[in-house]
C-alpha positions in Angstrom: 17.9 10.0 -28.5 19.7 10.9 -25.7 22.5 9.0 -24.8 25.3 9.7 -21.6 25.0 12.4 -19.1 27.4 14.6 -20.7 24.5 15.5 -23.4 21.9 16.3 -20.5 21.7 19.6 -19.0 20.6 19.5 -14.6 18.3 22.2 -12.9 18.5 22.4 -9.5 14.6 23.6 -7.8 12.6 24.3 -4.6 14.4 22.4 -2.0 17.9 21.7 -3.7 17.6 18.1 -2.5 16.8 16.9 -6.5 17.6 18.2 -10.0 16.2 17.4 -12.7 17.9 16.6 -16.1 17.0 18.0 -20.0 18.2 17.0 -23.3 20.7 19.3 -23.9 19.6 19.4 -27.8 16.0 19.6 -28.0 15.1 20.7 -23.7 12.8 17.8 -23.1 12.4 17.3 -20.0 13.8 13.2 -19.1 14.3 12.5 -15.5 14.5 13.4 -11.7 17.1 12.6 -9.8 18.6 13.0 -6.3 20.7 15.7 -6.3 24.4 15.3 -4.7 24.7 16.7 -1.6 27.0 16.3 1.7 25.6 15.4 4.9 25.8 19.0 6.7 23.8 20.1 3.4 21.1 17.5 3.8 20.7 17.9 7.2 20.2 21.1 6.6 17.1 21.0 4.8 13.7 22.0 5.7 12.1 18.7 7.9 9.6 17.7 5.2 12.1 18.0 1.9 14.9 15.8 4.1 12.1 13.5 4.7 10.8 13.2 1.3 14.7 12.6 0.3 15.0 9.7 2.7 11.9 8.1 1.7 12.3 8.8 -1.8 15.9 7.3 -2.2 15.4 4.3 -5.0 13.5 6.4 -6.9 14.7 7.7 -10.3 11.4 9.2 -11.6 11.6 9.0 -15.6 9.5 10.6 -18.4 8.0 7.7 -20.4 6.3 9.6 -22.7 9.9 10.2 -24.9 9.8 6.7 -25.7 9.6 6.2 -29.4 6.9 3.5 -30.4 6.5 2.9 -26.5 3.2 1.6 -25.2 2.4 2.5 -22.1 -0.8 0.0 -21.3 1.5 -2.7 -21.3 2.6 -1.6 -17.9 0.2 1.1 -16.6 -0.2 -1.4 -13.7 3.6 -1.9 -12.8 4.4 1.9 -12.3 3.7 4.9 -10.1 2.0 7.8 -11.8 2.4 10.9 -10.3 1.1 14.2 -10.5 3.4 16.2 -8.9 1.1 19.6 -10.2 -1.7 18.8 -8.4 0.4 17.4 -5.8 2.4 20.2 -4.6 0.8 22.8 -6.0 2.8 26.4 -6.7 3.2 29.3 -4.0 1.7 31.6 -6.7 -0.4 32.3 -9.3 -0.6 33.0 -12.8 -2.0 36.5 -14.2 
């Protein structure tokens, strides 16, 4: 269980404009988040990523599946699924 932001560990990716957070214990991957940035920085970034930001503000994407005895079909139909993979997909490929 995690518990407190002093047991999660933050990556920063890609754009710089969110991080994402870890279990510091076990390196599950729990939650996206904005990441904190001043004004000069965020206008700084590229047009689409300071875009997203905006529109993506009162979002706090979460990994469900790390819910113990969770079941997801009682709210498949209130929640956003997104695959971010297939979405945006990587500037490379695998050997």
């Amino acid at each position: 269980m995690v518990q407190g932001r002093e047991n999660m560990s933050y990556y920063i990716f890609g754009t710089l404009a969110w991080r994402k957070g870890f279990c510091r214990t076990c390196g599950v991957h729990i939650m996206n988040e904005m990441n904190d940035m001043t004004p000069e920085q965020v206008a700084s970034l590229p047009p689409g990523a300071r875009a997203f930001r905006e529109s993506a503000r009162d979002m706090f994407p979460t990994n469900i599946r790390i819910l113990n005895d969770f079941d997801f079909e009682q709210i498949k139909d209130k929640v956003y699924l997104n695959d971010g993979y297939d979405m945006i997909k990587p500037m490379y490929v695998n050997p």
